[in-house]
C-alpha positions as CSV (number, residue, x, y, z in Angstrom):
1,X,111.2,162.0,131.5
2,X,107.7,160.3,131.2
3,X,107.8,160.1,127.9
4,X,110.8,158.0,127.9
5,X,109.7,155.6,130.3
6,X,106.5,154.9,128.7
7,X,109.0,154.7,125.4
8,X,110.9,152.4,127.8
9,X,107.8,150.2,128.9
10,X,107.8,146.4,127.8
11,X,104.3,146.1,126.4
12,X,102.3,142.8,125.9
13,X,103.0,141.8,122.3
14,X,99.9,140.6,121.3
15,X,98.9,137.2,120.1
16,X,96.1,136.0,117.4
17,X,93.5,133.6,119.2
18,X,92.1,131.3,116.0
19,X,89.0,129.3,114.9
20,X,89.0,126.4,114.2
21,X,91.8,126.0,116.8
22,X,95.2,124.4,116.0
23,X,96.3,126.3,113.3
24,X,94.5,124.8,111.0
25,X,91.5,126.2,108.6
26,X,89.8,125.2,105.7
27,X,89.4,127.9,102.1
28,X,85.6,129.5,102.2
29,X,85.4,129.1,105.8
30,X,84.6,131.7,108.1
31,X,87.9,132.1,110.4
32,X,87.3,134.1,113.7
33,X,90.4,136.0,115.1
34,X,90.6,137.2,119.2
35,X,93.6,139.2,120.3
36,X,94.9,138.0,123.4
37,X,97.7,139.7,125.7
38,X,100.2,136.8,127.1
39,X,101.4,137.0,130.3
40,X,104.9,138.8,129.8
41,X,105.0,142.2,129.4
42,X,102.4,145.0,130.3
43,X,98.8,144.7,128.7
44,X,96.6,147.5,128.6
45,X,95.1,148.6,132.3
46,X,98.3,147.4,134.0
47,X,100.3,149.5,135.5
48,X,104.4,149.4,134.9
49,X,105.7,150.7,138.0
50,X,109.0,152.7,138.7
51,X,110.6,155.5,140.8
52,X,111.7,158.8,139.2
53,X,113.4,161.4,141.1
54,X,112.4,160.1,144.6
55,X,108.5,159.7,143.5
56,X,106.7,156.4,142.2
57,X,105.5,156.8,138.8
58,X,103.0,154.3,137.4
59,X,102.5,154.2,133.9
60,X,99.9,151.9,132.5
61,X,99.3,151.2,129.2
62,X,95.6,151.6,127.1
63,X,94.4,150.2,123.8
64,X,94.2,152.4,120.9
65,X,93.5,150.4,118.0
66,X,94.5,146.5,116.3
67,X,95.5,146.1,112.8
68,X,94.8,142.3,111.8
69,X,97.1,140.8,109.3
70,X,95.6,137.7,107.7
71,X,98.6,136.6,105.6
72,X,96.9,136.4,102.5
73,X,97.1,140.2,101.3
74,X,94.5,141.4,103.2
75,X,94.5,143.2,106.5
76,X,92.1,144.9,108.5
77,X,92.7,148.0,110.6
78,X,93.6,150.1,112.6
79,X,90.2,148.9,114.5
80,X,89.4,149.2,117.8
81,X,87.9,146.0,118.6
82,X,89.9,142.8,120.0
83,X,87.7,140.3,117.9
84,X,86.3,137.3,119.8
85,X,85.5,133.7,119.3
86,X,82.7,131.7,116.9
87,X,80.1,132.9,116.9
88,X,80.0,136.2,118.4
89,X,83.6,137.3,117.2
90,X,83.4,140.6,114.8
91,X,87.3,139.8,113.3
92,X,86.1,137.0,110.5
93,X,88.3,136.2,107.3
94,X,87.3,133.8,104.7
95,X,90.4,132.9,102.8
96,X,90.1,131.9,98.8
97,X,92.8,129.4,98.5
98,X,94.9,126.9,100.4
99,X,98.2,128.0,101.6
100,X,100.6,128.7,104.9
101,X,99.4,132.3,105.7
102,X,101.9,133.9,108.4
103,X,99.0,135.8,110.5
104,X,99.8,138.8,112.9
105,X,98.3,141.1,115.1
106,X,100.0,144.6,115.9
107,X,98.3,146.4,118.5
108,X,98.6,150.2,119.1
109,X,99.2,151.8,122.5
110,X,98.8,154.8,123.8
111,X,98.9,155.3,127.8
112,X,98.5,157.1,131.2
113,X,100.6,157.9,134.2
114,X,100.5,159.1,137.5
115,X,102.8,160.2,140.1
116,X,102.4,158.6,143.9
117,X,99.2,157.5,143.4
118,X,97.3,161.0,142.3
119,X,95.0,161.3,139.7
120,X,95.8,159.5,136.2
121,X,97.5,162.1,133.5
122,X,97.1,160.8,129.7
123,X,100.6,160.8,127.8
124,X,100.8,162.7,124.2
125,X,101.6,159.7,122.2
126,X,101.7,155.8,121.1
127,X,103.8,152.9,119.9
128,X,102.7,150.3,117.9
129,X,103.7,146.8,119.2
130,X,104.1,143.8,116.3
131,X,102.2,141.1,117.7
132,X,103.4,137.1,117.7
133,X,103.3,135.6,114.4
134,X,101.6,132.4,113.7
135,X,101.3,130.2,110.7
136,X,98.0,129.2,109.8
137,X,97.3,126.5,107.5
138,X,94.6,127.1,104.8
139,X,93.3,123.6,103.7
140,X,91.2,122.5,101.1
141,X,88.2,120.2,101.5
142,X,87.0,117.7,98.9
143,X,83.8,115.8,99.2
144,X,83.8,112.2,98.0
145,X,81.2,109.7,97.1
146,X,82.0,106.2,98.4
147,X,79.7,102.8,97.6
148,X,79.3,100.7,100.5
């Protein structure tokens, strides 16, 4: 019965934080990737709430692990780290040429529950939650000489 209702949870699809911002890098730059959780849905450490058989059950989701798609081919994961922003981030990808890369983050779950408020009880298993995908846009830069 727990088991379906975690099954039954609406978890956070996660989304890909990017720098630069606006969607927008540039080939042989160092692109930093952050997962964030929106607001709908249930992110880890927040508790979905319902009643079973007469008895509030809260079951509240935890982070198991990220896989980081960049669009390009390449993909990192299952990791366990959200990433961050420039220049502390630890989720960097340098793409190699220019394109529209469709970027994505799926985030693995597993969880907890507990019945009227006792002590926590972890739950034998984990879904993996496709994140929102974005389209990032890989430009190319060209210097130029110009006489004044």
């Amino acid at each position: 019965m727990i088991l379906d209702e975690f099954h039954k949870t609406t978890f956070a699809r996660p989304t890909a934080s990017i720098q630069p911002v606006g969607l927008t890098t540039l080939v042989n730059l160092p692109t930093y990737y952050e997962l964030r959780w929106p607001a709908r849905g249930f992110e880890p450490g927040e508790p979905d709430s319902t009643t079973l058989v007469g008895r509030r059950v809260d079951i509240e989701p935890v982070f198991v692990s990220a896989t980081y798609i960049f669009g390009d081919g390449e993909a990192l994961g299952p990791v366990k780290t959200l990433g961050g922003p420039h220049p502390t981030g630890d989720v960097i990808h340098t793409y190699r040429s220019k394109m529209v890369a469709p970027v994505q983050i799926n985030a693995t779950y597993s969880g907890r529950f507990r019945v009227d408020g006792g002590a926590w009880i972890t739950i034998p298993d984990t879904v993996t939650i496709q994140g929102t995908p974005s389209n990032l846009t890989v430009a190319e830069a060209r210097a130029r000489l110009y006489q004044n």
